[in-house]
C-alpha positions as CSV (number, residue, x, y, z in Angstrom):
1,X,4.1,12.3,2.0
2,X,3.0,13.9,-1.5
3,X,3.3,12.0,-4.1
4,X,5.6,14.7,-6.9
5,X,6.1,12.3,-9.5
6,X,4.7,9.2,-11.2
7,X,1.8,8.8,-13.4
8,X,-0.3,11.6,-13.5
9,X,-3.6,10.9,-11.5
10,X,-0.9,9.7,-8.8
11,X,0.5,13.5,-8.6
12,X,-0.6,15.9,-5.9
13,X,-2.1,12.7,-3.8
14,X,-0.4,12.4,-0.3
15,X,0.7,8.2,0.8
16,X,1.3,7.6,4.8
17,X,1.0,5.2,7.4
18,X,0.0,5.2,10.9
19,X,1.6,2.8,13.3
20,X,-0.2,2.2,16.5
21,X,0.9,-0.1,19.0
22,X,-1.9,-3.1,20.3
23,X,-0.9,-4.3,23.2
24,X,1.9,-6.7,21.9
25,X,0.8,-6.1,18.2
26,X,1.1,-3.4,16.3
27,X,-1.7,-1.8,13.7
28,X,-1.3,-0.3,10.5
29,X,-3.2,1.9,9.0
30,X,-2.3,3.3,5.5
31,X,-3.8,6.1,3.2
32,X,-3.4,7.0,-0.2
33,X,-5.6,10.1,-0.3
34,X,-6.7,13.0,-2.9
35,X,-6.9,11.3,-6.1
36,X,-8.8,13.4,-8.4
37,X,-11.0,10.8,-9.4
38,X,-12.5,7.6,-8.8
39,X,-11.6,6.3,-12.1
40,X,-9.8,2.6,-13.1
41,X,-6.7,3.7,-12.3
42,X,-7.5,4.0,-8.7
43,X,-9.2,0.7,-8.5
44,X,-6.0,-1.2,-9.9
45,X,-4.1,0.9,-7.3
46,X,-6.1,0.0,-4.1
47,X,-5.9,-3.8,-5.5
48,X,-2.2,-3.3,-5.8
49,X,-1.6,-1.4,-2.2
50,X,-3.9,-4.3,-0.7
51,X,-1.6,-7.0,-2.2
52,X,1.9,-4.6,-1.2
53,X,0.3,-4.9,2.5
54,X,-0.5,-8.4,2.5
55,X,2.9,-9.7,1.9
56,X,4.2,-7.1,3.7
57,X,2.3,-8.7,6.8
58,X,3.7,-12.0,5.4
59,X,7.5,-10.9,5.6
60,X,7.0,-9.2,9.4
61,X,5.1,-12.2,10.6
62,X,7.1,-15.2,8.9
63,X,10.1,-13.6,7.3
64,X,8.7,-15.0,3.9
65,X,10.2,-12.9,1.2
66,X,7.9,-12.8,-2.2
67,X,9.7,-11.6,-5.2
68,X,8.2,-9.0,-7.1
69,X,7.4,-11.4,-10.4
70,X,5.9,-13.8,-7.9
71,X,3.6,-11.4,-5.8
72,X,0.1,-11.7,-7.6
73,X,0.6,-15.4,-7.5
74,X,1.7,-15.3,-3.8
């Protein structure tokens, strides 16, 4: 998916996922590609989409539910 709007770096980037089935698991494999630079801004950003993933993993594996003013504490 391309990313249209948001801050600026963000635009004209594409975000997906690819969900392949492991035996009884399955894998996910996300992308945030075509930034225009490898500046700070994309630094925070992989920190943040690493963080989004983890308690992402957290809610499909134990139904635990972080709230969004919690989640760097989590």
């Amino acid at each position: 998916m391309a990313v249209t709007t948001g801050p600026e770096d963000w635009q004209g980037t594409r975000v997906g996922f690819l969900l392949e089935q492991k035996g009884e698991t399955t894998e996910v494999k996300f992308h945030h590609s075509g930034w225009p630079e490898t500046n700070n801004h994309y630094q925070v950003s992989c920190y943040c989409w690493a963080m989004y993933l983890r308690l992402l993993k957290r809610y499909v594996e134990n139904g635990e539910f972080v709230p969004y003013e919690e989640r760097l504490d989590a």
